[in-house]
FIFITI-134148 format. One record per atom (N, C-alpha, C): x, y, z. Coordinates in steps of 0.001 Angstrom, whole numbers, plus 500000, padded with zeros to 6 digits. Layout:
<atoms>
XYZ...
</atoms>
This chain:
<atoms>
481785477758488314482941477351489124483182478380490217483437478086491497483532478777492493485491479135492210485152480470492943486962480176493665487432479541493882487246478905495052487667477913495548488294476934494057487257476731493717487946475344492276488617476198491561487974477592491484489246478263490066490951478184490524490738478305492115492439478444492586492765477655493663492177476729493904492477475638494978492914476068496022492451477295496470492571478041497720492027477758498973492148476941499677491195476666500840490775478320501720490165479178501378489614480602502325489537480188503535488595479118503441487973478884504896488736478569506488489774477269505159491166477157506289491703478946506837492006479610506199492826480978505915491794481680506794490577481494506511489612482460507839489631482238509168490141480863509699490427480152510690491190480727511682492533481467510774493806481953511128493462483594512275492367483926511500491962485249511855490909485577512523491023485925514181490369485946515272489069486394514877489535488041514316488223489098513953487296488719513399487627487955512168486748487535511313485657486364512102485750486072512883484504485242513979483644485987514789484268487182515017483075488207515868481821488566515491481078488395516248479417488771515548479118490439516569478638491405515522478377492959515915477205492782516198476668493768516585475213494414517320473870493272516798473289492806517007472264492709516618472876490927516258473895490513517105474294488865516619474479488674515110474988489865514169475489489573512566476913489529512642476975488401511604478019487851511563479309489621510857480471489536511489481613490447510497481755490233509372481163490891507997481500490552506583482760492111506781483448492146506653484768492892506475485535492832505128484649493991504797485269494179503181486017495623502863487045495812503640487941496757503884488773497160504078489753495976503009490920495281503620491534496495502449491624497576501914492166498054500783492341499606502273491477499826503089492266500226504375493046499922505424492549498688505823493730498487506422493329496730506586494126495893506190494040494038506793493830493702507890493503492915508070493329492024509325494098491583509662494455490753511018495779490226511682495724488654512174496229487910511011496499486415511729496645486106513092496496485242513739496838485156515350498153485042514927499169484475514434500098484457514232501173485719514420500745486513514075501125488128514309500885488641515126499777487766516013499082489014517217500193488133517838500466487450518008501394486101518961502938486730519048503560487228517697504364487576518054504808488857518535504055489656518398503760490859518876503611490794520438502768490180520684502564489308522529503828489276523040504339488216522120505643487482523063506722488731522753506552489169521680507930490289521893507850491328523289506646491650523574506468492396524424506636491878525692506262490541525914505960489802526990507947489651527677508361488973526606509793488063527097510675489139526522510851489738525539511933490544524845512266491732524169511501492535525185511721493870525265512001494906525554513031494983524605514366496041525088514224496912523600515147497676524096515452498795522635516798498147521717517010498300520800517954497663519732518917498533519434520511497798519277521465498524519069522115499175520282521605499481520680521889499926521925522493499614523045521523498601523483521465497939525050522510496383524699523146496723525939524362495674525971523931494530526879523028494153526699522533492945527709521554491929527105520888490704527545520662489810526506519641489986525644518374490585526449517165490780525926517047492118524820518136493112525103518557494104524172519573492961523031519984492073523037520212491515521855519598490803520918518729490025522333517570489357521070516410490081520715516602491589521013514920492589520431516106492553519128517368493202519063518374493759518167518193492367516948518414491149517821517891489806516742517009489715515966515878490350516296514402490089515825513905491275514856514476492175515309514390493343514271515372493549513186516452493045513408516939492654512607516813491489511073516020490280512086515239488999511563514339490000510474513241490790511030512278491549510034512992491684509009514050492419509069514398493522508179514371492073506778515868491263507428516039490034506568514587489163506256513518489260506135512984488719505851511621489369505066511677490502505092510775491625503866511910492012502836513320491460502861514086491869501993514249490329501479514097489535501821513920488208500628512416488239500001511093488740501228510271488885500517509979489704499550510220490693499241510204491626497920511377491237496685512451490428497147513033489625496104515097491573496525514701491810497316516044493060497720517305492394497308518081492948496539519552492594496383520347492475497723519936493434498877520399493421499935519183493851500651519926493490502559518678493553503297519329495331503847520406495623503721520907496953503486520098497847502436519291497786501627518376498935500861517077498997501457516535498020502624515226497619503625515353498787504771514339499845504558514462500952505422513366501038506485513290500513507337511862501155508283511187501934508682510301502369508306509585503808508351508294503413508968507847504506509306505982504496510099504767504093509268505334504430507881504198504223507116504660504431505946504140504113504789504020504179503464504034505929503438503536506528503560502827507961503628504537508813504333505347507935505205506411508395505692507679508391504591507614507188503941508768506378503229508524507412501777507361508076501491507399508755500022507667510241500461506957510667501736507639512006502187509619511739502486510215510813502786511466511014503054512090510953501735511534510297500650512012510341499112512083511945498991510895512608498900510608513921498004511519514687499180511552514600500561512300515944500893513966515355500990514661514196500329515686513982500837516434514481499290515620514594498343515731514064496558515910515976496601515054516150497618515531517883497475516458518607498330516857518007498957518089517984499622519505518176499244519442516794498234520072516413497742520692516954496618519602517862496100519840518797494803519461517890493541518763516851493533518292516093492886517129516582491368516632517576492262515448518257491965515956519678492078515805520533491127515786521861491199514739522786490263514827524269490299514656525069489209514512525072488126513416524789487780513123524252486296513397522787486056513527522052486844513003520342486670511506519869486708511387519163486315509781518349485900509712517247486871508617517058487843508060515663488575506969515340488008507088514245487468505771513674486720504815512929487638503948512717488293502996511663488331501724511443487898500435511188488818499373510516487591498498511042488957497067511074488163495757511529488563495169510145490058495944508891489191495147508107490096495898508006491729496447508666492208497512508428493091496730508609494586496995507900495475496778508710496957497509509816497023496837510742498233497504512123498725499184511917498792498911510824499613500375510801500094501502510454498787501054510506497575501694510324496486501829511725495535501241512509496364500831514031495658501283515041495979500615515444497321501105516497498886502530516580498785503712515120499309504854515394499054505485516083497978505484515794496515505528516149495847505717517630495302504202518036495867503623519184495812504689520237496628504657519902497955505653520706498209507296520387498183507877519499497470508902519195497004509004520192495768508127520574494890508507521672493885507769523081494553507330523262495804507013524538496133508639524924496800509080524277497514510726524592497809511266524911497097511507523798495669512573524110494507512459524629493286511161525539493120511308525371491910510917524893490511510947523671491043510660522308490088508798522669489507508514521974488863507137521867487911506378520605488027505193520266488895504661519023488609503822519043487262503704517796486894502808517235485893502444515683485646501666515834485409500972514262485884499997513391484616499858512233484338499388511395483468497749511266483965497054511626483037495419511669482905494873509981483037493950509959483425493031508516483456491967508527481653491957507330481462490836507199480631489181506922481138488423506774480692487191506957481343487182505511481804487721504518481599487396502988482062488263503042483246489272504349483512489890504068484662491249503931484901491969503820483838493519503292483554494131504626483359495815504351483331496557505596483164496425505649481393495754507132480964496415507701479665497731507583479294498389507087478668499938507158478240500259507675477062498738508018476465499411508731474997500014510374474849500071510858475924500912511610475585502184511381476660502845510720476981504015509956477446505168510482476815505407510940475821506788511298475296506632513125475188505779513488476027505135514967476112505451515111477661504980514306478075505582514048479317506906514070480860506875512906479920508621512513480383509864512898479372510306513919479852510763514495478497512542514421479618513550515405478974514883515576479494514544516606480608513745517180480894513736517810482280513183516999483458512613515817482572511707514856484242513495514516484778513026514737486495513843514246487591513348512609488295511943513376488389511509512005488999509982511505488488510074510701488446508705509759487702508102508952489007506858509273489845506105508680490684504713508401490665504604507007491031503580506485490586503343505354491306501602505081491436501396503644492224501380502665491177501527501257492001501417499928491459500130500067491150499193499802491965497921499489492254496973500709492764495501501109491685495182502325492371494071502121493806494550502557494637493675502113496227492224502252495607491744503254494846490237503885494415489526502807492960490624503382491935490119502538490918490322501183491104491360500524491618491959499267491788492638498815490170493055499839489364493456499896488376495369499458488147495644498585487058497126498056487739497792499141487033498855499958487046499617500158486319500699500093485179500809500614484210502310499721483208503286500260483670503724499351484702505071500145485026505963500252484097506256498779483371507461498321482336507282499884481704506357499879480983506287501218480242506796502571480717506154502719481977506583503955482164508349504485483099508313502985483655509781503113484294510984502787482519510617502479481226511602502489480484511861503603479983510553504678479762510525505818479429511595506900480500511151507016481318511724507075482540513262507472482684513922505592482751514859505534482629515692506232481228515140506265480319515639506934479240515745507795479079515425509179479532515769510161480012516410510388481169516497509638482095517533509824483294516909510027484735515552509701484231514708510253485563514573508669486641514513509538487959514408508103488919512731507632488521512705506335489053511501505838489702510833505913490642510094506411491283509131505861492481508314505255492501507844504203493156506665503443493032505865503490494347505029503550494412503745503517495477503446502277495484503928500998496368503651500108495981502603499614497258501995500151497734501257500107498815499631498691498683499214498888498212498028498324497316498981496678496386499905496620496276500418495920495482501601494644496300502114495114496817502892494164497675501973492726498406500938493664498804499788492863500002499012491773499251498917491961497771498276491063496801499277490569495570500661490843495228500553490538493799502469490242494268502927489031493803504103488654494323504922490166493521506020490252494555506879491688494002508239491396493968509449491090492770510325491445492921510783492619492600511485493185493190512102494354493161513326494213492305514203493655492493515533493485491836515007492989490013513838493127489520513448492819488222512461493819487986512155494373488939510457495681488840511277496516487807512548497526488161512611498322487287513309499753487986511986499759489204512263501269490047513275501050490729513609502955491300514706503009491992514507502857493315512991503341493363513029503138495138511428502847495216510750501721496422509594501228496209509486501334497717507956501902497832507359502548499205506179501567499763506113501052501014504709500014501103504489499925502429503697499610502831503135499680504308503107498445505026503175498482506266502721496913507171501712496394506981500250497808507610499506497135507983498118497031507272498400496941505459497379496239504858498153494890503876499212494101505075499685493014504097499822491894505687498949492467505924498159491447507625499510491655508777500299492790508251501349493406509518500070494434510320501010494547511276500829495836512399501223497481512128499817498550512384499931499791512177501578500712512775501735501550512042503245501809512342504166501575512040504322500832511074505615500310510271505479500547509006506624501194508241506691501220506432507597500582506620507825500688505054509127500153503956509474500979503229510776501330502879511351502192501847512221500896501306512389500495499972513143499594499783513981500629498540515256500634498142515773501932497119517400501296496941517519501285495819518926500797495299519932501251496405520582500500496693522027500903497703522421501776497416523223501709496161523874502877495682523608504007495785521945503979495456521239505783495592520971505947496736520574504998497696520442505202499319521838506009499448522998505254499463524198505877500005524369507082500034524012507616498737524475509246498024523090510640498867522241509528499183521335510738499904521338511312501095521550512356501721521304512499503216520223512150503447520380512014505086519224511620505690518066512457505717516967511439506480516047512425506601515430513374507911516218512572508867516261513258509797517072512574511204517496513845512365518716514004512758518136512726514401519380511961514646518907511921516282519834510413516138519156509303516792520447508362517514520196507634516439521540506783516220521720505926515822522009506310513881521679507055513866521721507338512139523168508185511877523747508497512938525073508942512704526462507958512612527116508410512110528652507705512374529260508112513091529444509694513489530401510308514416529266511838514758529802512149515935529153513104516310529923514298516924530610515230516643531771516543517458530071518007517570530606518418518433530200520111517935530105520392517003531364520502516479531295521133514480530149520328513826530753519230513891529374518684512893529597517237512747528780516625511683527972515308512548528164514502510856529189512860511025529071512419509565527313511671509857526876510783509087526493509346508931526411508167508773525941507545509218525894505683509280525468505705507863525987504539507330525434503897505799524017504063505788523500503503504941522053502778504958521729501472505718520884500967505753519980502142506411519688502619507476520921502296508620520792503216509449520747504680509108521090505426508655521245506978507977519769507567508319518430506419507756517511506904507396516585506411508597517081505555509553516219505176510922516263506057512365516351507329512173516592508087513178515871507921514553516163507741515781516103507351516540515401505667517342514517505683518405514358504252518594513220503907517341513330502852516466512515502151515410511238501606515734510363500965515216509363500494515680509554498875515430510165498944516461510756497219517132509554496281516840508451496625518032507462495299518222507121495232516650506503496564515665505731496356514844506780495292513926508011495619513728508865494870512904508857493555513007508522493345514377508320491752514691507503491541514185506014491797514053504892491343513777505047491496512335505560492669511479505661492832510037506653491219509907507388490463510126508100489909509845507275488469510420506298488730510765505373487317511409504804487845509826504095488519509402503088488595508318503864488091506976505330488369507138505751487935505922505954486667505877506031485732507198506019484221507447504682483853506684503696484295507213502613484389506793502052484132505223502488485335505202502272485434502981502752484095502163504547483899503120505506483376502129504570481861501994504436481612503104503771480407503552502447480136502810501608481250502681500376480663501967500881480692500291501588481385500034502190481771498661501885482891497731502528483784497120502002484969496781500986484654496032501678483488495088500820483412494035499580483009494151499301482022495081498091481755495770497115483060496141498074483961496577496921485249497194496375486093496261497641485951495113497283486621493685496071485944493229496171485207492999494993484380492759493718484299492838493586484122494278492489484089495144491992486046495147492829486653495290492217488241494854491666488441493499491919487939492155491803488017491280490137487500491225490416486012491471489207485350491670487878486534492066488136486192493570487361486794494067486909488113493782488152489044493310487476490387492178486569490168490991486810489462490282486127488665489094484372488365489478484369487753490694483261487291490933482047488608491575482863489722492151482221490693493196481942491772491976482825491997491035482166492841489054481066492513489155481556491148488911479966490033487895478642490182488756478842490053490370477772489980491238477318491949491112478062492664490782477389493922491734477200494382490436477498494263488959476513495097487579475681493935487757474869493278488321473600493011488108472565493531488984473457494651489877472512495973490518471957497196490017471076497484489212470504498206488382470932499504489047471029500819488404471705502476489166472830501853489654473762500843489786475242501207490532476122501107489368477128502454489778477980502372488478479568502393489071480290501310488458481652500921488949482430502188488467483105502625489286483930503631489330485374503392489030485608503040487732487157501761487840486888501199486845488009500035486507487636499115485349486464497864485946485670497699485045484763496871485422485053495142485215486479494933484891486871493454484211487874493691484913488236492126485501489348491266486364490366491728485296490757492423484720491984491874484151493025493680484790494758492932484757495169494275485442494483495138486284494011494415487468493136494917488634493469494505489750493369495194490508493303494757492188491997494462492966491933494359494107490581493864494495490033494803495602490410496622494791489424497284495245488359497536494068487046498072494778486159498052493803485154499408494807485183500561493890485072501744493598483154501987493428482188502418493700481211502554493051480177503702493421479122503934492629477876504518492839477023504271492912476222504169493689474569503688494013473700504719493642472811505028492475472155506186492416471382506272493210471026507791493720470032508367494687470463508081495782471530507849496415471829506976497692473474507848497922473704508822498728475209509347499071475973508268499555476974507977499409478057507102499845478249507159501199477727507820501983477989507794503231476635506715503759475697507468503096474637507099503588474827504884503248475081504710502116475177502992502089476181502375502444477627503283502976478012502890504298477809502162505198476601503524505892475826503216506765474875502219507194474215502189505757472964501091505676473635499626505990474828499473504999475588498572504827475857497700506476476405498721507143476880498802508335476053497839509419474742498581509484473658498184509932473424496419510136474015496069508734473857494654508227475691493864508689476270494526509210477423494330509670478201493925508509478041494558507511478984494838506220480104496313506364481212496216506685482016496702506531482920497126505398482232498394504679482899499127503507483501500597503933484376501234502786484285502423503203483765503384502403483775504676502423482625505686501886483746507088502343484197507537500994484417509057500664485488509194499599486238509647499610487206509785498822488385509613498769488882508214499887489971507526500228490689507568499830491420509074500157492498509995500116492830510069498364491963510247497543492123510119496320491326511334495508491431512446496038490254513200495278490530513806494001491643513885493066492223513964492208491390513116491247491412511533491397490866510694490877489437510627490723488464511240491862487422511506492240487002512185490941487616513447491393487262514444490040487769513962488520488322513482488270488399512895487047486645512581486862486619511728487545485126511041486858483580512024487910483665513172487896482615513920488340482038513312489677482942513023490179482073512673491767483079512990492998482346513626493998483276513975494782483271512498496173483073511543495891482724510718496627482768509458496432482900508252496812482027507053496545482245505670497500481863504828497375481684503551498532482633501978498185483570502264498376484357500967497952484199499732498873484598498883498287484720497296498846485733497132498019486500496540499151488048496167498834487825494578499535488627493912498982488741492363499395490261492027499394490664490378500513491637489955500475491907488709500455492828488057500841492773486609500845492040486043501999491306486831502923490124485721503205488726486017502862488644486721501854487380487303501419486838486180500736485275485596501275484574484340500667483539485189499398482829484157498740481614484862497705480586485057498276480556484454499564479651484166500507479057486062500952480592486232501118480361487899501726480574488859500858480635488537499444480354489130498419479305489225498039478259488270497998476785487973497809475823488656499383476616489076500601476059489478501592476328490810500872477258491545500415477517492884500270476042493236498918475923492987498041474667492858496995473740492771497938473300491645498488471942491987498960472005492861499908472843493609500796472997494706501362472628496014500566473265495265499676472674497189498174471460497223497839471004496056497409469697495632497101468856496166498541468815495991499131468156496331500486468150497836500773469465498298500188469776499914500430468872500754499406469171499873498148468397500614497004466535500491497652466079500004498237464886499640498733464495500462499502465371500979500456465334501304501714465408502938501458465911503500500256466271504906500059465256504982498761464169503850498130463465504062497161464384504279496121465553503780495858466053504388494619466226503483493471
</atoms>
């Protein structure tokens, strides 16, 4: 049974949508683009509104007292309301706009220390499988205060260790951070588990939900966490835009993260209050156009249906396992079974450096990536400082799953290995 019949997904319609995916590279080969776990592709739909925002209605927001400064103020506004029904937000007031995923977890860790949240002898827990940007902050969030990181081990198939969890998360954890989805292993997380633990000691949540939003329907107001971090532009938005989404209540109580227009309430010499949320946390002009286009992508999603995309990723992960262990020397770096997975996929080609079948790959106008995609923590867990992923999305066919194999097959040939 193909995809297609396992989830009544029409791809092909869905490939239609997306310009890139028709371009043929060097040598007249068709784009197999399997690299959507860096960054997605862009519906015309998104490139359109991005166009027209620029074209007819562009002004700066909040600001400008004239029409086209009301309807940019409309439309960015529109975003906000409409990634805050899509994540399931109690309010479109906890919907924060940030540059990036990588922005929205640095304004957590330095605002949480600010705040006095975190001090001298407090515990930050997270886990081995994390991106940098889930680490670095962190890292120097307890080089300021004090505080002690410690973090949850992988098992060799790839998943978070939890057996020592009550060793762990003990009465000194402050904050508990962690991804949904691992970008490297493509491994899912237990959140339930670890946000109850968590909560039972008193410690916040963070979630890295970066990898997870773009594939797997998300409510928030039932997830658990206190505050959930995710990006535009691998959920078929535009580069430059995050999400901080974070209980009202705890938004309110935090200072900002940084100083300039619009994030204030009053401004004297002496000193300076703040605007609620989330203005507080949008310091100066926002990233207007991208918000438009983030808010075309969520038309987008709602429209094809999460569950549909869930689906169709699952699928299509299922099928790209099964196709690539029947490549003799490649060893999956991750769990090797569809189940609690995402649709990156992690590996080793023996005798062959990851850069190098990249490359080869490349050649054949297969688009993967190759190093340690911002994960080297995880890397070293399993003795490799390196390796070559293929990540897939909802327009990923088997077609270009079966191009990526005989690409290896060809590589393994081509390097004698």
């Amino acid at each position: 049974m193909t995809t297609a019949e396992a989830t009544g997904y029409d791809v092909e319609q869905v490939r239609r949508d997306f310009p890139v995916l028709a371009r043929r590279l060097a040598g007249d080969l068709p784009l197999v683009y399997l690299d959507s776990a860096n960054t997605s592709q862009k519906p015309a739909s998104v490139i359109a509104a991005i166009e027209e925002h620029y074209r007819l209605h562009n002004a700066n927001v909040a600001r400008a007292m004239h029409q086209i400064g009301a309807e940019a103020t409309e439309a960015f506004e529109g975003a906000r309301d409409k990634v805050a029904g899509f994540i399931g937000a109690p309010s479109r007031d906890e919907v924060v706009f940030t540059k990036n995923a990588s922005e929205a977890l640095n304004l957590v860790a330095r605002v949480l220390g600010d705040a006095g949240r975190v001090g001298a002898g407090d515990e930050i827990v997270i886990t081995q499988l994390e991106h940098h940007s889930n680490i670095v902050p962190w890292q120097q969030l307890c080089q300021r205060t004090g505080a002690t990181l410690r973090w949850f081990g992988l098992t060799p198939e790839g998943r978070l260790d939890l057996s020592d969890i009550d060793s762990l998360i003990t009465e000194r954890t402050k904050v508990v951070s962690v991804a949904w989805v691992s970008n490297m292993l493509g491994s899912v997380s237990p959140l339930a588990t670890i946000i109850a633990k968590a909560h039972a000691v008193g410690a916040l949540v963070v979630v890295d939900a970066s990898q997870a939003v773009p594939q797997l329907p998300v409510d928030v107001s039932t997830l658990g966490a206190d505050l959930v971090a995710f990006t535009g532009h691998k959920m078929l938005g535009p580069t430059g835009i995050g999400v901080l989404w974070g209980r009202y209540e705890l938004l309110a109580e935090l200072p900002p993260f940084m100083g300039g227009g619009e994030m204030i309430e009053t401004v004297t010499m002496e000193r300076t209050t703040y605007a609620p949320p989330p203005a507080r946390f949008e310091a100066g002009t926002p990233p207007i156009a991208q918000a438009v286009g983030l808010g075309a992508a969520v038309d987008y999603l709602s429209a094809l249906g999460m569950e549909n995309v869930a689906a169709h990723e699952h699928a299509i992960t299922a099928y790209a396992l099964g196709r690539l262990q029947e490549i003799d020397g490649l060893r999956i770096v991750g769990p090797s079974e569809a189940v609690d997975r995402g649709g990156a996929i992690s590996f080793e080609l023996a005798g062959v450096h990851p850069h190098d079948v990249a490359q080869l790959l490349d050649s054949r106008g297969i688009a993967v990536r190759a190093g340690n995609h911002c994960a080297k923590p995880a890397h070293a867990c399993f003795g490799v400082q390196s390796t070559s992923r293929a990540s897939f999305y909802l327009y990923t066919t088997e077609q270009e799953v079966d191009a990526l194999v005989d690409g290896l097959l060809h590589t393994k040939k081509y390097f004698g290995a």
